[in-house]
N, C-alpha and C positions, 0 to 999 in steps of 0.2 A: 389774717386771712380775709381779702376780699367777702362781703357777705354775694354772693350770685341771685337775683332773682329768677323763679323757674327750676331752679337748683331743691331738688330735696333737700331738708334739714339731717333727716339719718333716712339711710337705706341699707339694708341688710338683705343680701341673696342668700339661701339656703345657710345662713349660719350655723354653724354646729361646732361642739365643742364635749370633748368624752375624757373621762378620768381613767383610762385603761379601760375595765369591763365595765365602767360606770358611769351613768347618764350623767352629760350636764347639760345638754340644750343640742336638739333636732331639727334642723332644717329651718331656722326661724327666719321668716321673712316680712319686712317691716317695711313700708315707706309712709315715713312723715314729712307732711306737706310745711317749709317755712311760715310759721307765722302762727301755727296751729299749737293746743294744747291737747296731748294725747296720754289718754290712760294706759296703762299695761296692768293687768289684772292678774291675780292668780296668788293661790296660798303659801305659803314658806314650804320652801325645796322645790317650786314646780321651775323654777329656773328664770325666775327674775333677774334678779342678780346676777348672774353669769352670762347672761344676754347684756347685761348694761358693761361688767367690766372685759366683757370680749370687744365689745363695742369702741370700749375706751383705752383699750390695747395693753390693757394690765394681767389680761394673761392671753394666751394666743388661741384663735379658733384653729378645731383638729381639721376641718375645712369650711370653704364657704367665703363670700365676701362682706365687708361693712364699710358704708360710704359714706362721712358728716359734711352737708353743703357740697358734695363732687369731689373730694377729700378721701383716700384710701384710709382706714382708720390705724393700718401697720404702717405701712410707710410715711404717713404726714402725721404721726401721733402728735410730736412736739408742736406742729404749725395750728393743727386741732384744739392742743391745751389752750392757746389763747385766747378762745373764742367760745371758753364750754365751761360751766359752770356746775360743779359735780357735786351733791351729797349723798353719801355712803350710808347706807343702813346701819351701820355700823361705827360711831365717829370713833377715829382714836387719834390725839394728838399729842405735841409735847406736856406732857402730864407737869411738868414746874413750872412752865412760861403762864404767865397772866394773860386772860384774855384777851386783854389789849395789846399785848407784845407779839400774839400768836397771831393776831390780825394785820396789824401791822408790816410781819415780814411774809403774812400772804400777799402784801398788795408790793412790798419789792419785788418778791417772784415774778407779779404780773410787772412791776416795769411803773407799779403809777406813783407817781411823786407827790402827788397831794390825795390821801384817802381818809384822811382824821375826821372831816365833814362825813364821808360817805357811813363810816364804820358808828361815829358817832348818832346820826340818826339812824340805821337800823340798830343797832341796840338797845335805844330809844325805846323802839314800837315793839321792838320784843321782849324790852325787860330784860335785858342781859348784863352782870352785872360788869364791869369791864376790869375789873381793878383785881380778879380774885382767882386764883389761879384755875387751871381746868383741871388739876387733878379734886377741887374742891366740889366741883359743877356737878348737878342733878345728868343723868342720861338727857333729859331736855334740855337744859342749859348747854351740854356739849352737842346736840344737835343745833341750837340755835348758831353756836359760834360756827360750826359747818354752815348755816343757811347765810350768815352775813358773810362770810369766806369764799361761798359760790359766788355771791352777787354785786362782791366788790369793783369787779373788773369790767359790770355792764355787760355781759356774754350775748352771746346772739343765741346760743344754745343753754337750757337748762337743765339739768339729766338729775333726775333726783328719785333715790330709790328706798321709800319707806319713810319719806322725810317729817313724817308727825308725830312718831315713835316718842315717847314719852315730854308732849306736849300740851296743856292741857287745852281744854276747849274754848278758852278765849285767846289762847296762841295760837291755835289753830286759825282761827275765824281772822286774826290780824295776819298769820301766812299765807292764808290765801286771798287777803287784801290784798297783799303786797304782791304774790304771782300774779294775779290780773293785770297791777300797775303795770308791769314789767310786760306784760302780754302785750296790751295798748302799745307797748312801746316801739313793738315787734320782735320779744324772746319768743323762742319755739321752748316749751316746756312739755319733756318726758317724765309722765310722773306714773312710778311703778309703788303698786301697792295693794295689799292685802285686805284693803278696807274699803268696799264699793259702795258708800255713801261719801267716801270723800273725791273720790273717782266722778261720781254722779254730779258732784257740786259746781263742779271745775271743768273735767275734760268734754272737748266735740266729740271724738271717736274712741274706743276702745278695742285692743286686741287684749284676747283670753287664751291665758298660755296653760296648760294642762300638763304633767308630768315632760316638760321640754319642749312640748309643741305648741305653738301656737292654733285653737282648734276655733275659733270666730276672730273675726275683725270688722263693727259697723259702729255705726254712732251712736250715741247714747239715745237718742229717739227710736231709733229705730230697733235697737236691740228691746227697749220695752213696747213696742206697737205691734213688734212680730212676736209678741210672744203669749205665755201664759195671761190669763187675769186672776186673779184671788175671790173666791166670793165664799163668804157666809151668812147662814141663812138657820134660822126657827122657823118652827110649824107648832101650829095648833094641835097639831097630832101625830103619832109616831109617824114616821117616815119610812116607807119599806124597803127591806133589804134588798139593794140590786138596785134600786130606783136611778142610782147615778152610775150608772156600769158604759154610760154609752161611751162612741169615741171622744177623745180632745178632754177627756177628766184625768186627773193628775193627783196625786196627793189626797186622795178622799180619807178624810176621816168623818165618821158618822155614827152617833147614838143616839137613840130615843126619837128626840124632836130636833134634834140640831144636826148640822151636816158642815163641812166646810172640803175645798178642793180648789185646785188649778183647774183653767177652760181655756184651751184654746178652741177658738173655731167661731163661727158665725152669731152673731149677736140674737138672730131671729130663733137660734136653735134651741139656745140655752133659754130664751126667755120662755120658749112655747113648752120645755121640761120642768118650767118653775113654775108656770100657770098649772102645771097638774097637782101643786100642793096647796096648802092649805097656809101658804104664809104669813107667820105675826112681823117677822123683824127680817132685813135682808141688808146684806152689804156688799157691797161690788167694787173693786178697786182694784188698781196697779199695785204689780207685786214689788218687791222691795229688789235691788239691784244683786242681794243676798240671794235673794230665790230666785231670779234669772240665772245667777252663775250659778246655782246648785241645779238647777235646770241644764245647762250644756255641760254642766260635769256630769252629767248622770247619763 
């Protein structure tokens, strides 16, 4: 499939998708920009996952459209598979083939005649061992063998849903070496996950999907500048009850001489409510990408 420039990478009109009387995903609508690396945010069951495999026509939307590069995602599914690069939350593969033989006939699927170099150095950098079968492999090891199986083929699309999942943290730090490569290169990378520091690390924009729906969509700057700040703070002396009741406090907890809470609102306002204490110790920071999305979830 031609890459189109100008061309969305995915686009999803009111997608929706229902198990009988049971929610799977409401109206979700997405457009990722070519070139771009976008988070999809949200906790197990809010309907990540069923947004990504309606997407990729593995099961059918109850209505609604999804577009990959101007690509209908029912009707061009097969011309789509060769240009997308999918890992599953969930790997499950031929449990007897050896790693090396399960990579191998992923890259005949794709068509490429010489893939030993490619499969050879990501294994490499991820430490994978090649020789040992996958029914033997850690949940991280059969993720890796999905992440070098997406990227054998060079995709122009990345779709990857939950893909850290029993990695440890210096795999992690070399996966998301290797997305960036791939970024530079010009892959568009969909990365859906439950863990918003690695969301923060990585993606430009993010959409926050809440029991099916997508309920925000802005960039990572921007979703922390509009929002909450965190501050805690000692006093010399008790602090009195009600003291922080004004607007734009969030989360107050408060005993004796210590106080702590969310602020949105004016920098001049809060400082002129903190000049009325008696301050030893104060701290003021951005809140963690955890406490923003407990912030729109609530």
């Amino acid at each position: 499939m031609a890459f189109i420039m100008g061309v969305a990478a995915i686009q999803t009109d009111n997608l929706t998708k229902t198990y009988g009387k049971f929610r799977g995903i409401d109206s979700v609508s997405l457009d990722v920009e070519a070139g771009e690396i976008y988070g999809f945010i949200g906790p197990n069951g809010a309907g990540k996952s069923t947004t990504i495999r309606t997407m990729l026509a593995l099961i059918r939307p109850t209505s609604g459209t999804a577009r990959i590069f101007g690509k209908d995602c029912g009707e061009d599914a097969a011309e789509i598979a060769k240009t997308v690069g999918y890992v599953p939350s969930e790997p499950s593969y031929y449990e007897n083939m050896r790693a090396r033989d399960f990579l191998n006939y992923a890259a005949a699927l794709y068509g490429l005649r010489d893939s030993v170099r490619r499969i050879n150095q990501l294994s490499e950098r991820l430490n994978l061992e090649l020789d040992r079968k996958i029914s033997e492999l850690s949940l991280g090891n059969k993720k890796k063998v999905g992440i070098i199986s997406a990227l054998l083929h060079n995709p122009k699309l990345l779709i990857l849903d939950e893909p850290t999942s029993g990695l440890d943290p210096l795999m992690q730090h070399t996966f998301f070496e290797i997305l960036k490569e791939e970024n530079e290169k010009g892959t568009t990378i969909f990365f859906s996950s439950h863990v918003l520091s690695e969301v923060q690390k990585i993606c430009g924009r993010v959409a926050i999907i809440k029991e099916g729906k997508v309920i925000n969509i802005q960039s990572v700057s921007d979703l922390r500048k509009n929002t909450y700040r965190r501050v805690q703070l000692s006093a010399l002396s008790p602090i009195p009850a009600g003291y922080f009741g004004a607007a734009g406090i969030a989360d107050l907890k408060q005993q004796g001489i210590s106080a702590s809470f969310m602020y949105m609102g004016g920098a001049a306002d809060i400082l002129q409510k903190l000049n009325g204490l008696n301050i030893s110790d104060i701290l003021i920071e951005e809140p963690t990408l955890e406490e923003i999305f407990m912030h729109y979830y609530q």
